[in-house]
C-alpha beads as a LAMMPS data file, in Angstrom:
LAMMPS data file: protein, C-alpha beads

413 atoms
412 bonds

1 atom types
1 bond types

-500.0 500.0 xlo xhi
-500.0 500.0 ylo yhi
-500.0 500.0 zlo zhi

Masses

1 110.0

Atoms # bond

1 1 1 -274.459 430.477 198.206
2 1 1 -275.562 432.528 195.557
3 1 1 -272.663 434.776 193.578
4 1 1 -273.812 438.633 194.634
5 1 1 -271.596 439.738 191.976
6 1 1 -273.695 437.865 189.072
7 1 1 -276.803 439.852 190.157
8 1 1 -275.203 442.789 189.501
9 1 1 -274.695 442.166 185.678
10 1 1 -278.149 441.287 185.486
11 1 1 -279.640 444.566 186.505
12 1 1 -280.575 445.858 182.690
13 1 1 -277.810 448.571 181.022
14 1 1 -274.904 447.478 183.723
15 1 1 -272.770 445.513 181.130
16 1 1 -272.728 448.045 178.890
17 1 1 -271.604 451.118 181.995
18 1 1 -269.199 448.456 183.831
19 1 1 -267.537 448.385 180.743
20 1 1 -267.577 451.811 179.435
21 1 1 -266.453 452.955 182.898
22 1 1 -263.531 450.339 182.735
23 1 1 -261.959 451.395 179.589
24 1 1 -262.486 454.972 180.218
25 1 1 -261.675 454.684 183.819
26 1 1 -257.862 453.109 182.779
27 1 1 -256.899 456.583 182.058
28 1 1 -256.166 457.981 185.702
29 1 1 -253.586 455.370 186.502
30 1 1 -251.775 455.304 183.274
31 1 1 -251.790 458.998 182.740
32 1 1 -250.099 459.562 186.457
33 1 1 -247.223 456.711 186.070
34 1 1 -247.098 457.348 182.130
35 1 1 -245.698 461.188 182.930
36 1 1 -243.353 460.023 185.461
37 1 1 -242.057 457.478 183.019
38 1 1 -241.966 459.696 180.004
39 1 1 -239.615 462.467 181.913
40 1 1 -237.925 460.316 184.001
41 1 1 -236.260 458.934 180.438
42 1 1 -236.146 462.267 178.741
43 1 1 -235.421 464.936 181.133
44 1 1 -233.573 462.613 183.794
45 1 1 -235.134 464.294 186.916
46 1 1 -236.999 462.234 189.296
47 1 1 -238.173 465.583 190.791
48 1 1 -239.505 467.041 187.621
49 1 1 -241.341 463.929 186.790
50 1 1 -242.975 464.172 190.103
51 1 1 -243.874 467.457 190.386
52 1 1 -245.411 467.844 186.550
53 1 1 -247.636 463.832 187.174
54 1 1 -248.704 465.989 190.826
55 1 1 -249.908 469.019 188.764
56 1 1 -251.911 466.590 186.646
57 1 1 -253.430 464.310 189.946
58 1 1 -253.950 467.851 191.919
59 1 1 -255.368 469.980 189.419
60 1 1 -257.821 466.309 188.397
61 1 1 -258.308 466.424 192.662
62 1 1 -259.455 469.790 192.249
63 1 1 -261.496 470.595 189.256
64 1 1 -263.301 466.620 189.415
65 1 1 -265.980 467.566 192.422
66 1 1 -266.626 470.983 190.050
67 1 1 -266.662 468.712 186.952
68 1 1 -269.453 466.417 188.865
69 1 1 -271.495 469.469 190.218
70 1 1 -272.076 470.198 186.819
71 1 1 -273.275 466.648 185.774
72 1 1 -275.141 466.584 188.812
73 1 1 -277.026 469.999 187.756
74 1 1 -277.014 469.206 183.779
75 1 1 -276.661 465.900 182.893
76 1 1 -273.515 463.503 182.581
77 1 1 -273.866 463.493 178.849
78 1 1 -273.605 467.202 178.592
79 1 1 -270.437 467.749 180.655
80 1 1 -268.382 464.895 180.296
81 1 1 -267.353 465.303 176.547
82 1 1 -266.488 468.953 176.930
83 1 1 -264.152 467.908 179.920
84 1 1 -263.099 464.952 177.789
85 1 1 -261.654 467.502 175.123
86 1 1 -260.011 469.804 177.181
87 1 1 -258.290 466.799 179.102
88 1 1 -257.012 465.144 175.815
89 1 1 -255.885 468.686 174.237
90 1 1 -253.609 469.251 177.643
91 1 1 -252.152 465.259 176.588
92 1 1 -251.649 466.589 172.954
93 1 1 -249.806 469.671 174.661
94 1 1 -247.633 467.677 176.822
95 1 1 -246.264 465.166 174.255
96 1 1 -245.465 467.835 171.669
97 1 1 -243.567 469.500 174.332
98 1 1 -241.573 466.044 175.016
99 1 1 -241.060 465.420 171.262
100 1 1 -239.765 468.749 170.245
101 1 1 -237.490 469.748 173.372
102 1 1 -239.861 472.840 175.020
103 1 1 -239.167 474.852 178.214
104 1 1 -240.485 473.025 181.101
105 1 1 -243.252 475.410 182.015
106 1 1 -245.408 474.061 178.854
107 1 1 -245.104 470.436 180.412
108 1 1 -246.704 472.143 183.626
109 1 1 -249.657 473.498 181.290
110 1 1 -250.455 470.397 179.901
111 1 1 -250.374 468.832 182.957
112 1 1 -252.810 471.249 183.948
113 1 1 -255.377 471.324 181.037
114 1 1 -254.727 466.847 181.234
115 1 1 -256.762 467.524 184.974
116 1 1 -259.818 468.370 183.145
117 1 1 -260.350 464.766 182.884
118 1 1 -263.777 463.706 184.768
119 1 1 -263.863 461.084 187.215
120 1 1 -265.841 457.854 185.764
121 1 1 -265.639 455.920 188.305
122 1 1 -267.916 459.087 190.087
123 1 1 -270.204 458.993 187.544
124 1 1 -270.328 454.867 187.288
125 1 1 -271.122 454.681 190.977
126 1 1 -274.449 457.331 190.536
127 1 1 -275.362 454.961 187.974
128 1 1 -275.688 452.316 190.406
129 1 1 -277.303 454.340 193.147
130 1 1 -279.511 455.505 190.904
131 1 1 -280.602 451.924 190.070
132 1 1 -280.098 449.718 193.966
133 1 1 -280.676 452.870 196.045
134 1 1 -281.828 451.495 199.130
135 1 1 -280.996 447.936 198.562
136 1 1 -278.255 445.388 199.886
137 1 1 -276.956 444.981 196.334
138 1 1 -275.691 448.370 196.492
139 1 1 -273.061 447.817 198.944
140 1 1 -271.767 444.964 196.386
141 1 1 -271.988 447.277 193.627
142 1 1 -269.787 449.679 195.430
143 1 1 -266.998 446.677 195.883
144 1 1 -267.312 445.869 192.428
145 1 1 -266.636 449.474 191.303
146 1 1 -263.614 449.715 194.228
147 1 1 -262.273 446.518 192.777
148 1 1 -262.319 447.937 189.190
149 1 1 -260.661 450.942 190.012
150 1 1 -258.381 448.265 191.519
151 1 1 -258.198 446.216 187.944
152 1 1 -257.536 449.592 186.059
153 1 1 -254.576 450.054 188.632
154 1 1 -253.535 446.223 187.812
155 1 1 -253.728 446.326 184.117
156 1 1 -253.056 450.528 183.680
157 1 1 -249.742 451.518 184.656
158 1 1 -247.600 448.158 183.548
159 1 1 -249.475 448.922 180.321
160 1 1 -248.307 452.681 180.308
161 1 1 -244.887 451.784 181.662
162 1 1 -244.520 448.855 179.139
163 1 1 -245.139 451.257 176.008
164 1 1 -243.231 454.156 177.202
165 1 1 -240.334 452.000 177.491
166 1 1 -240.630 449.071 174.950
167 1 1 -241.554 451.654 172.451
168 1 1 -241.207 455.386 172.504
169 1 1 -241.628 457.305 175.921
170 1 1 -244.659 459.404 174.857
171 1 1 -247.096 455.864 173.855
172 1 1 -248.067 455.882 177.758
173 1 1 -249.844 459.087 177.809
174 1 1 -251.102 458.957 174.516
175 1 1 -252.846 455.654 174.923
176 1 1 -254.661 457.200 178.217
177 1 1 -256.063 459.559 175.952
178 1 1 -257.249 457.237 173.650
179 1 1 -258.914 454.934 176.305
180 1 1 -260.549 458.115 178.256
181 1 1 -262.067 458.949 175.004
182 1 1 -264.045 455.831 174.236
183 1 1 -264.659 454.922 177.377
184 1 1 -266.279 458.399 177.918
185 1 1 -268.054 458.424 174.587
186 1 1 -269.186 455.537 174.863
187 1 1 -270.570 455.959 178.206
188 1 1 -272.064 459.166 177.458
189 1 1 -274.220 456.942 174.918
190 1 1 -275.906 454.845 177.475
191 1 1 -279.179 457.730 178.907
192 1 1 -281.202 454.891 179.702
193 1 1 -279.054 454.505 183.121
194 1 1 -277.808 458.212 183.204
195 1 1 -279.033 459.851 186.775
196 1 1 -282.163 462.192 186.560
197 1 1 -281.129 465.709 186.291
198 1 1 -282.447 467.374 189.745
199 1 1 -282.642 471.214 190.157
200 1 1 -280.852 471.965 193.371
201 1 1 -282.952 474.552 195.657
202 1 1 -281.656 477.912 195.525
203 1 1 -278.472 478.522 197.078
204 1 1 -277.509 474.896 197.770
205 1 1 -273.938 474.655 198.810
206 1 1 -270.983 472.187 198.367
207 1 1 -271.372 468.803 200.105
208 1 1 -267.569 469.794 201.126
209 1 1 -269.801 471.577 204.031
210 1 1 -270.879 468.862 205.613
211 1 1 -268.479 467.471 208.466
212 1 1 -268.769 464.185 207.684
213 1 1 -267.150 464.603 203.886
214 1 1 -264.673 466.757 204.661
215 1 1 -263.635 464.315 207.342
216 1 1 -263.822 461.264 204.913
217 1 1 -262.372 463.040 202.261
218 1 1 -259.210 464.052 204.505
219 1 1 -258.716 460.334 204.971
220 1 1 -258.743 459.010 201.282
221 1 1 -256.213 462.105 200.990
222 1 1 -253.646 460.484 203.390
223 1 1 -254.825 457.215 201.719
224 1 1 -253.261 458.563 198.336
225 1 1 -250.249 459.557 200.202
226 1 1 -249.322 456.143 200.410
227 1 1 -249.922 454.999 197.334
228 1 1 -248.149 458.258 195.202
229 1 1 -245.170 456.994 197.490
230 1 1 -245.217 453.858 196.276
231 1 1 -245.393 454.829 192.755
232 1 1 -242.587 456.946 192.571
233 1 1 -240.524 454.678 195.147
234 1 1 -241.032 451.556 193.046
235 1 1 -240.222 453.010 189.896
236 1 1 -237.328 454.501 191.503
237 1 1 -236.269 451.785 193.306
238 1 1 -236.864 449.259 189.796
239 1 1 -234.328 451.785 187.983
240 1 1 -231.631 451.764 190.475
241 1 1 -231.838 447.809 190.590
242 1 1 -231.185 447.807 187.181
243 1 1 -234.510 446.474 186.134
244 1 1 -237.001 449.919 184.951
245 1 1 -240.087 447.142 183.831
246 1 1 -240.091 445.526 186.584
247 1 1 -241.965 448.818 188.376
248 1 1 -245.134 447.438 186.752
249 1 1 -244.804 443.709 188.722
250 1 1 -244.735 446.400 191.844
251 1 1 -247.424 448.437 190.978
252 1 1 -249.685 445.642 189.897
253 1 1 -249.041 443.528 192.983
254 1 1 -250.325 446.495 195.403
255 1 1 -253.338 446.826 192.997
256 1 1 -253.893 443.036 193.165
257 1 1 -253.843 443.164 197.008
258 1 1 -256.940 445.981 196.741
259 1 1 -258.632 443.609 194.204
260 1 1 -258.873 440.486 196.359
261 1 1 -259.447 441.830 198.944
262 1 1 -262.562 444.350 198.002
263 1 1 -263.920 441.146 196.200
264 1 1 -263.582 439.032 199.812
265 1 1 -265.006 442.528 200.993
266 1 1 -267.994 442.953 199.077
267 1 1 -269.034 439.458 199.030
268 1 1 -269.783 439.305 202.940
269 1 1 -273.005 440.483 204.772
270 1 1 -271.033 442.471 207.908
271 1 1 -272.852 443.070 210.892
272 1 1 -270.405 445.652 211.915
273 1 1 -271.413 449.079 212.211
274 1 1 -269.954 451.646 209.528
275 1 1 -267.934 453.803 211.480
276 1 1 -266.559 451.080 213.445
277 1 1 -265.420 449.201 209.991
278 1 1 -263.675 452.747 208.947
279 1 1 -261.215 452.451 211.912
280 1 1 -260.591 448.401 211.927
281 1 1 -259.573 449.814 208.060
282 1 1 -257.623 452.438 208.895
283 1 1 -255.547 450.811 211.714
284 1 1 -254.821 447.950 209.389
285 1 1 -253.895 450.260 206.602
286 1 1 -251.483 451.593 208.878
287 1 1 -249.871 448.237 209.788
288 1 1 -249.496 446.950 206.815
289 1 1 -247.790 450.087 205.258
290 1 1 -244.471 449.004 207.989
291 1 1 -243.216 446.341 206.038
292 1 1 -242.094 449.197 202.923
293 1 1 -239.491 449.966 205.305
294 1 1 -237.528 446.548 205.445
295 1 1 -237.794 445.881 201.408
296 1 1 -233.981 444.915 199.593
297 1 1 -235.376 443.707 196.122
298 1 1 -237.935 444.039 193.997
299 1 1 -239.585 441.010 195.104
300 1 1 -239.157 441.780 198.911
301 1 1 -241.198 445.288 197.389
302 1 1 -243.557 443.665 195.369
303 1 1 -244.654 441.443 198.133
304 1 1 -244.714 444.462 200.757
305 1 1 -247.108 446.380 198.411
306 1 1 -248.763 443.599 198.083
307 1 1 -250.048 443.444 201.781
308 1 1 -249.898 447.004 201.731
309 1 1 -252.774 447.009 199.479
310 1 1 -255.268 444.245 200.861
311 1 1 -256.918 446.862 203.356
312 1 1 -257.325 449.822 200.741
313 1 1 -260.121 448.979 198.931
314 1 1 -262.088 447.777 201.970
315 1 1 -261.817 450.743 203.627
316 1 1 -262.538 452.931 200.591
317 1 1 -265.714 450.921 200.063
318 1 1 -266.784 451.860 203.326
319 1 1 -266.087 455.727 202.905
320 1 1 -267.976 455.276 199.986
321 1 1 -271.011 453.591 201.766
322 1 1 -271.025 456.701 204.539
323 1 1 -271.167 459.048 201.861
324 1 1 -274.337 457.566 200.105
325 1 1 -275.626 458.147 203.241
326 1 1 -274.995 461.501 204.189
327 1 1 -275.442 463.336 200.956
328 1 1 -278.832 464.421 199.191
329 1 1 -279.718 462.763 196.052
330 1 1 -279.361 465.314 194.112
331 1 1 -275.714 466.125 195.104
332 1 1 -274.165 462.065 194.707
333 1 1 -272.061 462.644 192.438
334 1 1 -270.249 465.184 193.766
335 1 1 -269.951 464.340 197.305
336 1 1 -268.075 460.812 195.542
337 1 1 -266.059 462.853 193.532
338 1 1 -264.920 464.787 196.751
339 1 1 -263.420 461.264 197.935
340 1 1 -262.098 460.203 194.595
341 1 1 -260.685 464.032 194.406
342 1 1 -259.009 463.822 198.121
343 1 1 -257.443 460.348 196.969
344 1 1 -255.821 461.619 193.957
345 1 1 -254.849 464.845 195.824
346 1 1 -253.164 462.577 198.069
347 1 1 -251.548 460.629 194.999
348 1 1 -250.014 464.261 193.874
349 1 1 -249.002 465.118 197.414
350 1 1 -247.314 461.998 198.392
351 1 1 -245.277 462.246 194.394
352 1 1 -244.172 465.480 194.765
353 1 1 -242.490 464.529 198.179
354 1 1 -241.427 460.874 197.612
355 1 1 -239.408 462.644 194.918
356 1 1 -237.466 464.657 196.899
357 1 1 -236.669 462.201 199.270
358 1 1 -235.848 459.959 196.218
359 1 1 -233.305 462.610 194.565
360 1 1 -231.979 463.527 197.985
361 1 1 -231.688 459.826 199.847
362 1 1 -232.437 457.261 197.827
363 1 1 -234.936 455.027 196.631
364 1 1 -235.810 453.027 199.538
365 1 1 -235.875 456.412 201.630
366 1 1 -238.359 457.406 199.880
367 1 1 -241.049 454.855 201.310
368 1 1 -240.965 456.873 204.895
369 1 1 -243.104 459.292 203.034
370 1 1 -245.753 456.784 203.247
371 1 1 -245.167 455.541 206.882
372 1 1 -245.906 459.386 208.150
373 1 1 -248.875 459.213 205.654
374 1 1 -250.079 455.614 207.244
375 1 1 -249.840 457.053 210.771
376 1 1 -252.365 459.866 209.547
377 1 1 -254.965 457.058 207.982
378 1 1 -254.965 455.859 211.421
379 1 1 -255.347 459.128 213.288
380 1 1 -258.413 460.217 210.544
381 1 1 -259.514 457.144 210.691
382 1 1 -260.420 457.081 214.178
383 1 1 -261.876 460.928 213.935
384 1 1 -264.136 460.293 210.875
385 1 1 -265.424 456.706 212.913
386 1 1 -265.661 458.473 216.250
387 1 1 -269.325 459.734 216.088
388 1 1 -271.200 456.558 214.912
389 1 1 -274.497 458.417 213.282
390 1 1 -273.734 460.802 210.021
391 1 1 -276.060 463.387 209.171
392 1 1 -278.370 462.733 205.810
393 1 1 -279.990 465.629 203.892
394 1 1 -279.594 468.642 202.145
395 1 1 -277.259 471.777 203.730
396 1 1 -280.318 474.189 204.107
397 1 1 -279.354 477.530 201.791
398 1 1 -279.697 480.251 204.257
399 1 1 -277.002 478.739 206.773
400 1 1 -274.999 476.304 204.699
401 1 1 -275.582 473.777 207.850
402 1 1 -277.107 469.871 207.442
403 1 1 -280.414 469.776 207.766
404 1 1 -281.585 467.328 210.363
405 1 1 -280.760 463.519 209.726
406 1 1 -283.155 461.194 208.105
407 1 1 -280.583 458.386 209.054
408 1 1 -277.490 457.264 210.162
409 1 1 -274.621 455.289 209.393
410 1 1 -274.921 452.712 212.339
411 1 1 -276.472 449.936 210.297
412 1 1 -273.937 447.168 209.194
413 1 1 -272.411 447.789 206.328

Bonds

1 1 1 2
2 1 2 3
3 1 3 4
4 1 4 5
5 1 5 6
6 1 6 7
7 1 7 8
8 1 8 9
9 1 9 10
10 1 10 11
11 1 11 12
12 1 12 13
13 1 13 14
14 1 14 15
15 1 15 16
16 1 16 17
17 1 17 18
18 1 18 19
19 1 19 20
20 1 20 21
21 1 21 22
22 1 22 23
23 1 23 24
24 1 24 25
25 1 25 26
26 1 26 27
27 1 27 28
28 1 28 29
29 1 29 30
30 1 30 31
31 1 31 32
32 1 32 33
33 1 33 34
34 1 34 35
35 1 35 36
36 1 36 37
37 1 37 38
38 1 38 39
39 1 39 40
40 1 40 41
41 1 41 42
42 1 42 43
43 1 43 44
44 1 44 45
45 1 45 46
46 1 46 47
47 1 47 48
48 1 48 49
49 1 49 50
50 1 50 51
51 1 51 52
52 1 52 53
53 1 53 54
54 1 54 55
55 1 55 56
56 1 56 57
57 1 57 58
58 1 58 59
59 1 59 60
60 1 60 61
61 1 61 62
62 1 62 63
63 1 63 64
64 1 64 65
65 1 65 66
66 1 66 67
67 1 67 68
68 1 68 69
69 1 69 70
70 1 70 71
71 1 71 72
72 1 72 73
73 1 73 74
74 1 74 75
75 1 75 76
76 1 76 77
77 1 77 78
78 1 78 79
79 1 79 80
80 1 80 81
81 1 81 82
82 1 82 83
83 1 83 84
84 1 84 85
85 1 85 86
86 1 86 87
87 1 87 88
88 1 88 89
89 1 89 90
90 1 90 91
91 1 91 92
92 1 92 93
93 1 93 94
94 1 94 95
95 1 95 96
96 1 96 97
97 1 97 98
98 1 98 99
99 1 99 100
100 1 100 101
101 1 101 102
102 1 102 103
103 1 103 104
104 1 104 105
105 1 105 106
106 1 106 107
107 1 107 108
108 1 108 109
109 1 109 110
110 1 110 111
111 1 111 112
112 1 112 113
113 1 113 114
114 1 114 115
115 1 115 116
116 1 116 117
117 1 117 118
118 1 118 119
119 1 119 120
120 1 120 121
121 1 121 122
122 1 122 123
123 1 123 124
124 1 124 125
125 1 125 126
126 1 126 127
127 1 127 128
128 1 128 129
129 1 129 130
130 1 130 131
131 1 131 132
132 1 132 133
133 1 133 134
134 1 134 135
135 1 135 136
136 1 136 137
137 1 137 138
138 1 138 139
139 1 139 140
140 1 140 141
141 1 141 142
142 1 142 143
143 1 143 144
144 1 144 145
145 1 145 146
146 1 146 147
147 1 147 148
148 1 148 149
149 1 149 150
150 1 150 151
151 1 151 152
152 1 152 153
153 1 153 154
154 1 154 155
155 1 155 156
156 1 156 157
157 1 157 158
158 1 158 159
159 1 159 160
160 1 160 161
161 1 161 162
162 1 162 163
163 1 163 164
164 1 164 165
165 1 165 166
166 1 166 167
167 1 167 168
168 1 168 169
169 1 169 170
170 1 170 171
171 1 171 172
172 1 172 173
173 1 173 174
174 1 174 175
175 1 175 176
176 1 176 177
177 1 177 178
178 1 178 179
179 1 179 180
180 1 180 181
181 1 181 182
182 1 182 183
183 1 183 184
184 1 184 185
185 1 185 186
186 1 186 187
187 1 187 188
188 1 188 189
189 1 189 190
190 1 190 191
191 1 191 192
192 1 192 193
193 1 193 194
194 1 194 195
195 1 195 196
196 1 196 197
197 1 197 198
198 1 198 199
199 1 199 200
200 1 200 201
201 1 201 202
202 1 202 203
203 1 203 204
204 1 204 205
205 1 205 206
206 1 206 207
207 1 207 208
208 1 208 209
209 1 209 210
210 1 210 211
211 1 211 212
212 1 212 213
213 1 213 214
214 1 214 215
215 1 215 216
216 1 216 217
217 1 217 218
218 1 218 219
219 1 219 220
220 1 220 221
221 1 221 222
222 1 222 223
223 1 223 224
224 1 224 225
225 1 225 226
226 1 226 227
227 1 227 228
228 1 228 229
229 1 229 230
230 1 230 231
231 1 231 232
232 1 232 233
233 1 233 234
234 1 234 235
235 1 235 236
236 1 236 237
237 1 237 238
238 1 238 239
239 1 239 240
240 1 240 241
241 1 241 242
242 1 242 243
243 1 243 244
244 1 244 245
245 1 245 246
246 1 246 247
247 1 247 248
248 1 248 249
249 1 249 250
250 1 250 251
251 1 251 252
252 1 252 253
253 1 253 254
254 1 254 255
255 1 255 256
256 1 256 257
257 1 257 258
258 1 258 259
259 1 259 260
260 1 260 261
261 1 261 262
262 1 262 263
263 1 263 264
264 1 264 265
265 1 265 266
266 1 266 267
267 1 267 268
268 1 268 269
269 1 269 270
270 1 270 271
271 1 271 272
272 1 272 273
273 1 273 274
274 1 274 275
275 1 275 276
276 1 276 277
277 1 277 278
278 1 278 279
279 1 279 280
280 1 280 281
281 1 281 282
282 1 282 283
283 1 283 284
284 1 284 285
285 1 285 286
286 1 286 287
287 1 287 288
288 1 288 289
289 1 289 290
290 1 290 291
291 1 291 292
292 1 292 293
293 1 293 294
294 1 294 295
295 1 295 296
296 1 296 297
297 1 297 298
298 1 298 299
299 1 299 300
300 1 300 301
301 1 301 302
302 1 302 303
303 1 303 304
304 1 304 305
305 1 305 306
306 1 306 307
307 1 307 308
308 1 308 309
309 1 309 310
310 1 310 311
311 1 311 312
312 1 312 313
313 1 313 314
314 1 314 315
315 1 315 316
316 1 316 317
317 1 317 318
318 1 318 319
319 1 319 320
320 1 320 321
321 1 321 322
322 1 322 323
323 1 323 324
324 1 324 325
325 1 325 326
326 1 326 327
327 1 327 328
328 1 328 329
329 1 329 330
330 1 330 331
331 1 331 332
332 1 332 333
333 1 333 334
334 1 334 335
335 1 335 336
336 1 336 337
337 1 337 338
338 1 338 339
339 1 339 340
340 1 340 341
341 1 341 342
342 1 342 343
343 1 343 344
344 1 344 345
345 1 345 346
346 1 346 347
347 1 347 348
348 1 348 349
349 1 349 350
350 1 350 351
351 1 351 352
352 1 352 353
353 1 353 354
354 1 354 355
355 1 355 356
356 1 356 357
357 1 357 358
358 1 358 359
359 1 359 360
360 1 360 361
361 1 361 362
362 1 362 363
363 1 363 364
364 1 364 365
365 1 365 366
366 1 366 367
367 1 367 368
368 1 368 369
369 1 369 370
370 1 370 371
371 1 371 372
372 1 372 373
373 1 373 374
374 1 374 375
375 1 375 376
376 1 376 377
377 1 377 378
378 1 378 379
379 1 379 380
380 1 380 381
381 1 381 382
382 1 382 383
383 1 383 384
384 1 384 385
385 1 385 386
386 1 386 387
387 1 387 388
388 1 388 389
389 1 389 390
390 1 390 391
391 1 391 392
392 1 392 393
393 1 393 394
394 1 394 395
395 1 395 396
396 1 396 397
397 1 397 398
398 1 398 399
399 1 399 400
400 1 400 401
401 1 401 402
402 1 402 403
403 1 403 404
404 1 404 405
405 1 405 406
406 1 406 407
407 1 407 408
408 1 408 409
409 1 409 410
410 1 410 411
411 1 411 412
412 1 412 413
């Protein structure tokens, strides 16, 4: 059987993106873990650390899906390296303010301008559509991308957790900035495969009105619940076992899970429907999250995470294939961004409060955060996959509603 992955790097330009959109895309997950690990060894506060890497994941959650209207309306190479500046001025802002001892409200604005950072793996996957729209290969292209958000997660935050503490806390962050720099010039470089530029009709609205994104977008939310939990938990949970590197064998081994299993994922022709895919993913996202609960070393976590992981990717594939077809052309990047954006909101969300269960209980307390947030995947799950047909085309300007369907979602995926 022929590799469908091959194909892929034969389509002309995609070497050249794929890797671009690797190196820049290595920022998000070192930048997160690098702040916890940075103040957890200077300021001592599990809670601080927490609450200043959630400022930087929610205010990236938030300001990505505006970032990617604006590429969608002018262009990627006109918005990403403004957004690309302001993120890597907020990093300068935030080490300074670690190096020379600063009231912790400046942490909290570099955290903020750090969020400015655009979401490449957004504007990688328009690439693609914009090349296999309307072909099989797209759905592989989609795994490949989920798998290499996956790699970035294997390879990004024992990197940033490894430099912080092998040699001074503030190299995490700092290399982030570096990689989201030449991964974003560098991909900024490449017009030959940068998405057409399409005026939107007057008055065109947010794809955050249309039910079916808000829906998916709810779920990746709860989705990056989870997996803040298990960032904060494991590093947590490393430190009081004595052993603060071995958090990256954790971290890595949940990412590795996602990786095999999108590739598995993206390799098969399934005849299942869509929506019914999104709730075989969520209920097994929810299941395998139990295990967190019985962990008593780090290898008893590492393997946990590990199955925690191998249904994340293939369900975030899928949410990904339901939103290529329910948004207008013209509006793709954004309505992926709103995904990518509810899964690092999550990510914040599920910091801030592992990190209070952490202070207050314990490390392994802290992983209930993420059974409460697995019992929502399964509830949202089942809502977004109830209706079996998702609307496709552009919310009419005069009532901000869909306009009526083109196609549905209840092909196999």
């Amino acid at each position: 059987m022929a590799n469908p992955y091959r194909a892929l790097f034969e389509v002309p330009g995609a070497k050249a993106f794929i890797v671009a959109g690797l190196i820049g895309r290595l920022a998000l997950p070192m930048m997160g873990i690098g702040i916890i690990t940075l103040l957890a060894q200077l300021r001592g506060s599990y809670t601080l650390a927490g609450a200043v890497s959630g400022t930087f994941v929610l205010t990236y959650a938030l300001l990505s899906p505006q970032i990617s209207k604006g590429v969608d309306r002018l262009g990627q190479d006109r918005v990403l390296p403004v957004a690309t500046v302001i993120s890597v001025t907020g990093v300068a802002i935030l080490l300074l303010a670690t190096w020379w001892p600063a009231p912790d409200w400046t942490l909290f604005l570099g955290a903020w301008l750090t969020g400015f950072m655009p979401s490449l793996p957004a504007m990688v996957r328009a690439r693609w559509t914009t090349l296999l729209r309307g072909q099989q290969r797209l759905q592989t292209a989609y795994a490949l991308e989920t798998v290499l958000d996956e790699m970035s997660f294997i390879a990004g935050p024992p990197l940033a957790v490894g430099l912080s503490v092998m040699t001074f806390a503030q190299a995490g962050p700092l290399a982030a900035a570096v990689l989201l720099a030449i991964g974003t010039g560098w991909l900024v470089c490449q017009r030959a495969t940068q998405p057409a530029v399409t005026a939107p009709a007057p008055g065109t609205r947010s794809v955050l009105r249309l039910a079916c994104v808000r829906r998916l977008a709810l779920l990746t939310v709860a989705m990056g619940v989870i997996v803040g939990t298990v960032d904060i938990g494991s590093v947590a949970f490393a430190e009081h076992a004595g052993q603060p590197a071995g958090a990256s064998l954790v971290l890595s081994a949940y990412a590795l899970g996602a990786c095999l299993a999108g590739l598995l994922f993206g390799a098969v022709q399934w005849q299942i429907p869509l929506h019914r895919l999104l709730v075989l993913g969520g209920l097994a996202t929810a299941a395998t999250t139990l295990p967190l609960l019985w962990v008593f070393n780090l290898w008893t976590l590492a393997a946990a995470v590990f199955v925690a992981g191998l249904c994340f990717a293939p369900t975030l594939i899928v949410a990904m294939s339901q939103v290529e077809r329910s948004v207008p052309e013209h509006q793709l990047t954004e309505g992926m961004t709103w995904l990518l954006a509810g899964l690092n909101a999550g990510v914040a969300l599920g910091a801030v409060l592992a990190g209070q269960v952490v202070d207050a209980e314990g490390a392994q307390a802290g992983f209930k955060v993420a059974l409460g947030a697995a019992v929502a995947v399964l509830l949202l799950s089942v809502w977004a996959g109830w209706r079996p047909s998702v609307q496709t085309s552009a919310i009419t300007p005069s009532t901000g509603q869909p306009a009526p369907a083109s196609h549905t979602d209840s092909r196999g995926a």
